[in-house]
C-alpha positions in Angstrom: 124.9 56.2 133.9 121.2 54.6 133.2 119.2 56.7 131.6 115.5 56.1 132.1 112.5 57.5 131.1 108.6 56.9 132.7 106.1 57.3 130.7 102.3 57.0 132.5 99.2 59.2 132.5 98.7 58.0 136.5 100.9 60.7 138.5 100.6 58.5 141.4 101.7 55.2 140.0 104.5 57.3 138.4 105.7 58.4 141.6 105.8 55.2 143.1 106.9 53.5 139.8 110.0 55.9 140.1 111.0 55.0 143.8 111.0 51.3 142.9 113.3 52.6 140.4 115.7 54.5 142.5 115.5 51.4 145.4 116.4 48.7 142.8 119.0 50.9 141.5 120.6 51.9 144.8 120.4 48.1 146.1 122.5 47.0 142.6 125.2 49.9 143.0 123.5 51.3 139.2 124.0 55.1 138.7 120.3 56.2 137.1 118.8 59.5 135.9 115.4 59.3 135.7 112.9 61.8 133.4 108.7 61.6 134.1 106.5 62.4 131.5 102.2 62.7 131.3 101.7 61.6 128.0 103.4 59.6 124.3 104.0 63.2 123.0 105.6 65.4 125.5 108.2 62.1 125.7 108.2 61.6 121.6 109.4 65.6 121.5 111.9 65.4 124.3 113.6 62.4 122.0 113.3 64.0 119.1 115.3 67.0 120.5 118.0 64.5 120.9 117.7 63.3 124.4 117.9 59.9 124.6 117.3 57.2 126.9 118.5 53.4 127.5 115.1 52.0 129.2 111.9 53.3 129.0 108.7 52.6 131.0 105.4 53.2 129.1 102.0 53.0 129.3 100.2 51.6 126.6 96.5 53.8 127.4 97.2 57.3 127.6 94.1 60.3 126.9 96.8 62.4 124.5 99.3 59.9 122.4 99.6 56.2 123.6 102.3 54.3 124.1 102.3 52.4 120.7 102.0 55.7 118.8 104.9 57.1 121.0 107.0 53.8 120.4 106.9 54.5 117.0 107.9 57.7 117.3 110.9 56.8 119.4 112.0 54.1 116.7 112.6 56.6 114.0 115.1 58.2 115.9 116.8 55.1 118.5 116.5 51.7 117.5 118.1 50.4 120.6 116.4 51.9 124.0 114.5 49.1 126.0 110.7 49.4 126.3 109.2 48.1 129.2 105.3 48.5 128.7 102.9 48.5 131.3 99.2 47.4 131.6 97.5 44.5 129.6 98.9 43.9 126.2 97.0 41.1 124.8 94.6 43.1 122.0 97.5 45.7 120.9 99.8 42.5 120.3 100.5 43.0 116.3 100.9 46.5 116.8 103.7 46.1 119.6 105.5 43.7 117.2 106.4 46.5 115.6 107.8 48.3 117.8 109.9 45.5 119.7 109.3 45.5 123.5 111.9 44.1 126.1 109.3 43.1 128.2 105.6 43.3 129.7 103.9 44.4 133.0 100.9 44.3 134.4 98.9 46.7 137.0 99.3 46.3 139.7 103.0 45.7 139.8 104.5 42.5 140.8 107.0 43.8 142.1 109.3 40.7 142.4 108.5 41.0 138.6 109.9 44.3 138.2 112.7 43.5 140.0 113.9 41.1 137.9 113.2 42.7 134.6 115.0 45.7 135.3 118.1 43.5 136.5 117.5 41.3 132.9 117.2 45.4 130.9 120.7 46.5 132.8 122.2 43.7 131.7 120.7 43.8 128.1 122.0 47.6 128.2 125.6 46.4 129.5 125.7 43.9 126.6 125.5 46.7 124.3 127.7 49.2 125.8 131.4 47.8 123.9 133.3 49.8 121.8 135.6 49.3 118.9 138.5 50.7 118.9 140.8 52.2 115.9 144.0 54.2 115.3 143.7 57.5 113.4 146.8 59.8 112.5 148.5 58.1 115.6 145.2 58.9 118.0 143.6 56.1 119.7 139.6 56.3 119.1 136.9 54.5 119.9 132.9 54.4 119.4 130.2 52.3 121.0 129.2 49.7 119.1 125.3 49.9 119.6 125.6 53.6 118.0 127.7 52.0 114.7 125.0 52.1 111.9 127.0 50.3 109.6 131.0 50.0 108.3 131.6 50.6 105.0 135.1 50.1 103.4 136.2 52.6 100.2 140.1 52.4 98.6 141.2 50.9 101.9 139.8 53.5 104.1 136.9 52.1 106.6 134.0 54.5 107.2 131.8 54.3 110.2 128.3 55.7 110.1 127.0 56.7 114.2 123.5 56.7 115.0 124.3 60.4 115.6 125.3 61.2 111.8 128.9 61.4 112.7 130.9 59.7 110.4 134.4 58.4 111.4 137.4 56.2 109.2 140.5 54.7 109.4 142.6 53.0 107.2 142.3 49.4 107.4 140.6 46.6 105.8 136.8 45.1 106.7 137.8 41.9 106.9 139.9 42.5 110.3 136.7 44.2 111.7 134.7 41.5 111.0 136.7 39.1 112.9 137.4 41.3 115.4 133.3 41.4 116.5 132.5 38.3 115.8 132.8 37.0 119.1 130.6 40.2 120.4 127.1 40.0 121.3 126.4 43.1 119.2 124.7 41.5 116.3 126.2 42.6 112.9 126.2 41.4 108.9 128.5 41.3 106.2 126.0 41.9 103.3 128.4 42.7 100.8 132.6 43.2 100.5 131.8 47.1 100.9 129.4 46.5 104.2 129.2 45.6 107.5 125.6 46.3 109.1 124.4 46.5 112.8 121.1 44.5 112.9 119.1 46.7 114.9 118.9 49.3 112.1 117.6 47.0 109.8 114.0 48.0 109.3 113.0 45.7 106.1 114.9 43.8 103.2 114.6 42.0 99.7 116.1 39.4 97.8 119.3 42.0 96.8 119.2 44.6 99.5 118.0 45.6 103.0 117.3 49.5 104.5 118.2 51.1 107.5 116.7 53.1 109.1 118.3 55.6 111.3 117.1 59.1 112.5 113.7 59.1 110.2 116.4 58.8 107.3 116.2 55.7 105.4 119.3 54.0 103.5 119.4 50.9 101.2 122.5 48.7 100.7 123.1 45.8 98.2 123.2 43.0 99.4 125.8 40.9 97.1 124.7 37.6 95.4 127.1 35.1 97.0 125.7 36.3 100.6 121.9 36.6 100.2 121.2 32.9 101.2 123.1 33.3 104.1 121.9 36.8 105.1 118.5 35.8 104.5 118.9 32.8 107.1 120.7 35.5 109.6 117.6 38.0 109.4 115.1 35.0 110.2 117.2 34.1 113.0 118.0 36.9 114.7 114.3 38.3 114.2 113.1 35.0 115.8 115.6 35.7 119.2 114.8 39.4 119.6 110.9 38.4 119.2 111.9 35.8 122.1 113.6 38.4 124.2 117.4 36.5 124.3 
């Protein structure tokens, strides 16, 4: 199931924004829900009540709270959903930086456009959608891996901090779930022995440690000596691909 929210001030070019939708998604066999809202703030209070979506359609110009201001909203509570923004771009492009779009459109649509960046967001989503797996008192568990905030390993017992505030463990060792992702698109960093940290809750870092940022809760980790170079060069690069939209 694709969840995906619209987000436009113009009821009519949200209606017909949400049948291109529902066409594209029927054509590519995708299961959708789709939510409509008026304005940046009747969306930024539906995510903040937990609801949560995968792609999201916004408007940048809205009379009540625009789409920048609701972006930044959405990024204190989900790092990961896809923003599609819609209408011109050029003069809000430092602002919208921060807030890391998937992609741009203009009115009115192209719709050969659309077409192909919601195929390029489903399979950005899909990417993202793998879970790890791990044994617990003889249970078989598993979590998705866009939702890990970060591993932590304590005393040979692994910890694993969801987006949600959930934590979960196991016994085991970090080392083996290192090399178990590394072959995984999902982009993670060994900053330390103790830590393991998914890159899209990174919001800023220093020479010795990095925050996360995760449900408008902010937590720092050190970042050990031997792997600052290293972790350093990783930030830069994966900053400079997500800016590119690979």
């Amino acid at each position: 199931m694709l969840r995906i929210a619209i987000c436009d001030d113009d009821v009519l070019f949200t209606g017909m924004l949400e049948n291109l939708i529902k066409e594209e998604a029927l054509a590519n066999g995708i299961e959708i829900e789709v939510d409509v809202f008026f304005d940046g703030s009747m969306l930024t209070k539906y995510v903040h009540l937990g609801n949560l979506f995968d792609l999201i359609f916004l408007d940048i110009e809205m009379s009540q709270q625009n789409g920048i201001e609701a972006a930044r909203h959405i990024r204190e509570i989900d790092k990961t959903a896809l923003l599609i923004y819609i209408s011109g771009y050029e003069q809000y492009l430092k602002e919208l930086f921060e807030v890391e779009p998937f992609r741009f459109l203009s009115k009115p649509l192209d719709t050969a456009k659309f077409s192909r960046y919601f195929k390029e967001a489903y399979e950005r989503i899909n990417e993202n959608n793998v879970y790890f797996q791990f044994n617990f008192n003889k249970e078989i568990k598993k979590v998705a891996l866009k939702d890990v905030v970060y591993f932590e390993s304590r005393n040979r017992v692994v910890y694993i901090y969801l987006k949600d505030g959930r934590e979960e463990f196991f016994y085991g060792k970090l080392n083996d779930v290192e090399n178990e992702l590394a072959g995984n698109k999902q982009r993670y960093l060994r900053i330390h022995q103790s830590y393991l940290v998914n890159y899209d809750y990174v919001s800023t870092m220093n020479f010795s440690s990095l925050v996360i940022e995760n449900g408008g809760k902010s937590t720092t980790l050190q970042i050990s000596e031997d792997r600052q170079k290293k972790i350093r060069k990783q930030l830069c690069d994966l900053a400079s691909k997500k800016a590119g939209g690979k």
